[in-house]
C-alpha positions as CSV (number, residue, x, y, z in Angstrom):
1,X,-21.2,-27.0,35.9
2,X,-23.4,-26.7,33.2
3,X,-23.3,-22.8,33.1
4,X,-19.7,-23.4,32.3
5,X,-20.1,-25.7,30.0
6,X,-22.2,-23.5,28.0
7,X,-20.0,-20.1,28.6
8,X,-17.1,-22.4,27.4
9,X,-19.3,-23.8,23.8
10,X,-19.9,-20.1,23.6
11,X,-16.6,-18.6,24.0
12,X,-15.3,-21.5,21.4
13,X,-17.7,-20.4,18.6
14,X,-16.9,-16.8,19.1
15,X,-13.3,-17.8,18.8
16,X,-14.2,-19.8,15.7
17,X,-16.0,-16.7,14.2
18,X,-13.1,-14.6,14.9
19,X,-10.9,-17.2,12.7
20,X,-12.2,-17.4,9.9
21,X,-12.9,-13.3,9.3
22,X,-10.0,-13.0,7.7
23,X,-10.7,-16.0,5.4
24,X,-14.0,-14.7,4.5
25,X,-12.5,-10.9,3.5
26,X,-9.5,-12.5,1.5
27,X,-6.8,-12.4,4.4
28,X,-6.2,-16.5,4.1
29,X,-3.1,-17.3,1.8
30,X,0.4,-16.9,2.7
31,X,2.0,-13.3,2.3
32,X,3.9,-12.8,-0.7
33,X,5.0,-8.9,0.0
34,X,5.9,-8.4,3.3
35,X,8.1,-5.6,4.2
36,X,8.4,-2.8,6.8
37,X,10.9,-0.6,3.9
38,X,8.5,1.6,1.5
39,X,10.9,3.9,-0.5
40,X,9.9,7.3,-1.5
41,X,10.3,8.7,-5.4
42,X,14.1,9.7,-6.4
43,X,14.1,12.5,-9.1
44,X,15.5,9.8,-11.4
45,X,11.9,8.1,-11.3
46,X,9.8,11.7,-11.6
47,X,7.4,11.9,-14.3
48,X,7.4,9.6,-17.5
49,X,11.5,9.1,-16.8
50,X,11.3,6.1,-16.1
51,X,8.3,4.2,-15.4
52,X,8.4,0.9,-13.6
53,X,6.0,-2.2,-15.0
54,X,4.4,1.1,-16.9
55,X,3.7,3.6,-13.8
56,X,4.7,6.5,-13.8
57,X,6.2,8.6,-10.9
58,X,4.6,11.4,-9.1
59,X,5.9,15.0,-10.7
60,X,8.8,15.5,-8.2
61,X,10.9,13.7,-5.6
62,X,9.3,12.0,-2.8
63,X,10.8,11.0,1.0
64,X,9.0,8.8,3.1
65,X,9.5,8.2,6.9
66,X,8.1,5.5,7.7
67,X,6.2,2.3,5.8
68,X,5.2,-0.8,6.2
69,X,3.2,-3.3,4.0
70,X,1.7,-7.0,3.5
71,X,-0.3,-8.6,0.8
72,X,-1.8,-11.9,1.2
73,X,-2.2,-14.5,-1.6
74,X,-6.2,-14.0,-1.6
75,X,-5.4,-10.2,-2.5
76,X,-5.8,-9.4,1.4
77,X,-3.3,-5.7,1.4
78,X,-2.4,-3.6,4.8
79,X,-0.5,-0.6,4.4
80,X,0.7,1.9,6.9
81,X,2.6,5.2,5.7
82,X,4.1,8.0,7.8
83,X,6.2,11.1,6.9
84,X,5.0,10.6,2.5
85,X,5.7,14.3,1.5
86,X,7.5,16.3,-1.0
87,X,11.1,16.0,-0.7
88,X,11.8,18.9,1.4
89,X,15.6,19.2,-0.2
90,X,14.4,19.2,-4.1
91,X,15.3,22.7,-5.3
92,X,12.5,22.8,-7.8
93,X,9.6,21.8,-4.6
94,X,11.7,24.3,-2.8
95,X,11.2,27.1,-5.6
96,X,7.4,25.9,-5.8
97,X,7.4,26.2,-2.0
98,X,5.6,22.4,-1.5
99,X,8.8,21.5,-0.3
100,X,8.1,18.5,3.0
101,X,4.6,18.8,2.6
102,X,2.0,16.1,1.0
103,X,-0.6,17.9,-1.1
104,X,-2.4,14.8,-1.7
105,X,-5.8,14.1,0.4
106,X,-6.3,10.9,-0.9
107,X,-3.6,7.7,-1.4
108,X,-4.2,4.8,-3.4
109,X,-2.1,1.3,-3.0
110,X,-1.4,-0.1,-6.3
111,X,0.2,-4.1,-7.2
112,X,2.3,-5.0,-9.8
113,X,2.2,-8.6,-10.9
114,X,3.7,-10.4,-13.6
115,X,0.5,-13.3,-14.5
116,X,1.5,-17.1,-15.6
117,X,1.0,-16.5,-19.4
118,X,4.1,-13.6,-19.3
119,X,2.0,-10.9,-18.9
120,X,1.8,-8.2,-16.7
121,X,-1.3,-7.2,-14.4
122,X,-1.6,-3.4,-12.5
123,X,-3.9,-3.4,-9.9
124,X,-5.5,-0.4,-8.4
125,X,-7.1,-0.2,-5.1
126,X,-9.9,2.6,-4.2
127,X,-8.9,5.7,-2.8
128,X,-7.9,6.1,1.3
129,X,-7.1,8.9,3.2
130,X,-4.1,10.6,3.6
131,X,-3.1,14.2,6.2
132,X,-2.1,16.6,4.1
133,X,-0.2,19.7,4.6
134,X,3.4,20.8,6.1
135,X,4.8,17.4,7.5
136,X,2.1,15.5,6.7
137,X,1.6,11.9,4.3
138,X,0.2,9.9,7.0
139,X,-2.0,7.0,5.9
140,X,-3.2,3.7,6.8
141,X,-5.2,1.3,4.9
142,X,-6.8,-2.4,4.9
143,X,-7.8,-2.8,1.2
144,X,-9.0,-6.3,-0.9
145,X,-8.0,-6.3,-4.3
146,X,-8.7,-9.0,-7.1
147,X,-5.2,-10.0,-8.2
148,X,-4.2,-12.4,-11.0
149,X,-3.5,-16.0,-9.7
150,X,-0.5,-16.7,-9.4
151,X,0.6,-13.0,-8.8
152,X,4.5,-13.4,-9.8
153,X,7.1,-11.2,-8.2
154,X,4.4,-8.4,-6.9
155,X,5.5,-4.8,-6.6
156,X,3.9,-2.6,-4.2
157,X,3.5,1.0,-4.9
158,X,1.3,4.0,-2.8
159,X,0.4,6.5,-6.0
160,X,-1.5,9.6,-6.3
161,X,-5.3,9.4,-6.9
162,X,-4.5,9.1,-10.6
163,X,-1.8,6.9,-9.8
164,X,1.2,8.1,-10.1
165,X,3.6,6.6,-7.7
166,X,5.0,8.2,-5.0
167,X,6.4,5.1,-2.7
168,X,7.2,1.7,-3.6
169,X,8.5,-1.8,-2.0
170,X,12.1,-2.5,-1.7
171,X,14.8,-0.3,-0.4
């Protein structure tokens, strides 16, 4: 009885331990982007065009298959990406023949917040890796990033390694 009693105190604290991870790397808070629609670059967005909260798109049109993202309050970011390439349709990536492929070895996540005194705050995460080539843009990341408080009406976008964006929330 006592063996069990001990195995139970055990398996308790491991489960506590387990908890509070996520507290301790900034994953406590509530989400406030949570979305399973990333939407790839449109030619109208290329370049300095039209930048949104002052980013820049990548130089051509984007698609993206697949992506998924959440941000906790405490700056706490997941991303997955699949199928972030080139759009394989653009004439001018055709002509440059990097038409469907991702070039890019490195993605970065970057958040847009609007701050409590009107401003406006860009945050960059570190690099992550991405598969490049033919059919390629495949990329997941777990990043903590130190983001204003309150971060008001967040944007979510995965940029180059300079940060230009390629894919962004909403769709």
């Amino acid at each position: 009885m006592r063996r069990r009693l001990t195995a139970l105190g055990a398996l308790l604290a491991a489960l506590m331990l387990v908890a509070a991870i996520p507290a301790a790397v900034g994953g406590s808070g509530k989400a406030i982007i949570r979305t399973q629609v990333l939407t790839g670059l449109p030619l109208a967005y290329t370049g300095t065009k039209a930048p949104i909260r002052g980013v820049n798109g990548g130089g051509v049109p984007w698609v993206i298959g697949f992506g998924r993202a959440e941000l906790a309050q405490g700056g706490w970011l997941e991303v997955k990406v699949k199928g972030l390439v080139i759009d394989p349709d653009d004439p001018t990536a055709i002509s440059r023949g990097i038409a469907g492929t991702n070039p890019s070895a490195t993605f970065r996540a970057l958040v847009s917040c609007l701050t409590a005194d009107g401003g406006m705050q860009n945050v960059l995460s570190d690099p992550f890796p991405a598969t490049t080539g033919l059919g390629a843009g495949d990329a997941e990341a777990e990043l903590q990033l130190s983001l204003p408080d309150p971060c008001i009406a967040p944007v979510l976008f995965v940029t180059s390694a300079g940060g230009a964006w390629f894919a962004s929330s909403g769709g």
